[in-house]
Backbone as JSON Lines, residues from 0, in Angstrom:
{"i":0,"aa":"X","n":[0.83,-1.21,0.0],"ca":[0.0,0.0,0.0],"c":[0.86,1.25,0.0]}
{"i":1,"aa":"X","n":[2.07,1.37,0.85],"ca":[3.39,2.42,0.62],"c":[3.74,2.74,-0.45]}
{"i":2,"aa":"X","n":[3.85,1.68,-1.08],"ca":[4.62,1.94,-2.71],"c":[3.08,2.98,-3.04]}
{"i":3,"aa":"X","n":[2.1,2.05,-3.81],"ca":[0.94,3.13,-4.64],"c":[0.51,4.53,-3.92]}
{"i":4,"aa":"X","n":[0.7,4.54,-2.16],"ca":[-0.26,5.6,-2.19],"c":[1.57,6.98,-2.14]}
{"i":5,"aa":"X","n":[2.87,6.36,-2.66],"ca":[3.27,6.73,-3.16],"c":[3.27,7.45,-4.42]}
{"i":6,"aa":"X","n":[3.32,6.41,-4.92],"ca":[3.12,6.54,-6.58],"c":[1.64,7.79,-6.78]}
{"i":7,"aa":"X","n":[0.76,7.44,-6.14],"ca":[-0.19,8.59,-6.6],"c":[-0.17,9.91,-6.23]}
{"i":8,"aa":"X","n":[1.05,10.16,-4.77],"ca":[1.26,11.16,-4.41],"c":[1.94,12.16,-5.13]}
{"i":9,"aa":"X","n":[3.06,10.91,-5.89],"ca":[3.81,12.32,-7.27],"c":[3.11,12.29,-8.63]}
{"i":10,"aa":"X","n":[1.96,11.72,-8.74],"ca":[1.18,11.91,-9.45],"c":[0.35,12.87,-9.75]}
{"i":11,"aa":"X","n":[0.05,12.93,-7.99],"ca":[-1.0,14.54,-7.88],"c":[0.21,15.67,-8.08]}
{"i":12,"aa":"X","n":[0.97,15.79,-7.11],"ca":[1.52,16.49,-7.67],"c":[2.61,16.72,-9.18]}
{"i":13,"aa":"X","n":[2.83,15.96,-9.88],"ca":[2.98,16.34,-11.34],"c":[1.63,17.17,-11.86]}
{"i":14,"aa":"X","n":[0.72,16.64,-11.85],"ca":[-1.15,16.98,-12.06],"c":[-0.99,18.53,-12.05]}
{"i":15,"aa":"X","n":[-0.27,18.64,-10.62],"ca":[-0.78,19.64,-10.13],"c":[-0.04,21.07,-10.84]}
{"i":16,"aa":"X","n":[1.58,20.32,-11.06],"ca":[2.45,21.62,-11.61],"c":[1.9,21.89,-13.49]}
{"i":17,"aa":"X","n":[1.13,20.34,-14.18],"ca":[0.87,20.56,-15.14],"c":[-0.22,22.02,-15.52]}
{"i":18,"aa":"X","n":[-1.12,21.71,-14.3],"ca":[-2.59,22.32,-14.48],"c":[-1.85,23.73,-14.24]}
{"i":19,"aa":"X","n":[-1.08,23.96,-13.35],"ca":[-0.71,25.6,-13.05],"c":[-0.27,26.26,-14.56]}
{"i":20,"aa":"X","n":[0.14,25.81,-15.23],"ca":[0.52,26.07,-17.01],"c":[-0.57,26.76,-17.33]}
{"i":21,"aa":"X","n":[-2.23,26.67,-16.79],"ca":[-3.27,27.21,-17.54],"c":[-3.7,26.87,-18.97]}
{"i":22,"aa":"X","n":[-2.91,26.03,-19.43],"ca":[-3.04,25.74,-20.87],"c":[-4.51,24.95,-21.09]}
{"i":23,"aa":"X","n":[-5.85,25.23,-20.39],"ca":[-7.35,25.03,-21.1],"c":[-7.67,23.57,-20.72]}
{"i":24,"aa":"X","n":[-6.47,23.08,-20.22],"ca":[-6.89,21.5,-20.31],"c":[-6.97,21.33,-19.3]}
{"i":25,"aa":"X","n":[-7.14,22.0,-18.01],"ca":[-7.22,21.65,-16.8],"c":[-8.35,20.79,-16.33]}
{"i":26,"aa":"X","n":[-9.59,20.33,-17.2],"ca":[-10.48,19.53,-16.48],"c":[-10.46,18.25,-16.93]}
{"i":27,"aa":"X","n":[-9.83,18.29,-18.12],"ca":[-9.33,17.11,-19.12],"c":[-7.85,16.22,-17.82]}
{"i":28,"aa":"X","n":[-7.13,17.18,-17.39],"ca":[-6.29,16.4,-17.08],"c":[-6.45,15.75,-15.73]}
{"i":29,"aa":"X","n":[-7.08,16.81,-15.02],"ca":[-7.79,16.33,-13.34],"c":[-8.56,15.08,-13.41]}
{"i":30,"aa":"X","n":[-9.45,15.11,-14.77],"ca":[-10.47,13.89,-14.72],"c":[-9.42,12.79,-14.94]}
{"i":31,"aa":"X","n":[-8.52,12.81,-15.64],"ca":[-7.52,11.7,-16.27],"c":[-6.81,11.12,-14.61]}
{"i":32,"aa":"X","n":[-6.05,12.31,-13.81],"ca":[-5.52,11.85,-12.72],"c":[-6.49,11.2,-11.6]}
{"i":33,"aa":"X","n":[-7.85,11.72,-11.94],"ca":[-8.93,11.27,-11.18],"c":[-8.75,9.66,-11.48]}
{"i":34,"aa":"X","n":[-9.24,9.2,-12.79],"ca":[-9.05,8.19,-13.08],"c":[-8.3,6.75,-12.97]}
{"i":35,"aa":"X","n":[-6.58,8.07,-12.78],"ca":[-5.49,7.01,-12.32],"c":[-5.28,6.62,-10.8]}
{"i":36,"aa":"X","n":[-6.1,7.33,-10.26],"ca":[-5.8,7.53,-8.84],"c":[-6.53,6.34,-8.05]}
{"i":37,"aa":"X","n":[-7.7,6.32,-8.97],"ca":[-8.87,5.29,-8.84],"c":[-8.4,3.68,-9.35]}
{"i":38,"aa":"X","n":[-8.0,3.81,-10.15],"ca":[-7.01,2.58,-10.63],"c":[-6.05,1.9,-10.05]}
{"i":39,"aa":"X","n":[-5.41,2.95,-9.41],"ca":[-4.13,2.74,-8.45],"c":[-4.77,2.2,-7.24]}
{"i":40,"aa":"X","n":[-5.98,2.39,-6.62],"ca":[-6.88,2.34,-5.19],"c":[-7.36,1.07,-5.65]}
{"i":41,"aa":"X","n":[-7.6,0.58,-6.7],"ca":[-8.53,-1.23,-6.72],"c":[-7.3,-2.13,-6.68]}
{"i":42,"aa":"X","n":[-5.9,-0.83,-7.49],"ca":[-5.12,-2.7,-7.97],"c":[-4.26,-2.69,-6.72]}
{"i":43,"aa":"X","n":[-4.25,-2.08,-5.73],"ca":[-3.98,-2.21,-4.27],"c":[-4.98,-2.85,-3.41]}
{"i":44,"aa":"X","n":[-6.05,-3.18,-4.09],"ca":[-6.8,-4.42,-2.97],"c":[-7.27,-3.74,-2.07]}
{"i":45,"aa":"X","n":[-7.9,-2.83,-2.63],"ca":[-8.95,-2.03,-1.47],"c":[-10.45,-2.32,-1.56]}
């Protein structure tokens, strides 16, 4: 569970320095990290 809720932690934050860019895609990419975050939470056996 260390390792993923790793892994999703520099996830959000990559997410996070992407979205500060403003470049329009900010709900496109939140939903995407939404997605992975959720992915990461089942294949850890929750």
């Amino acid at each position: 569970m260390g390792h993923n809720y790793a892994l999703s932690t520099v996830v959000v934050s990559l997410g996070a320095s992407v979205t500060d860019t403003g470049n329009g895609v900010d709900s496109l990419v939140l939903l995407w990290l939404n997605d992975l975050r959720v992915a990461v939470w089942v294949s850890s056996g929750n």
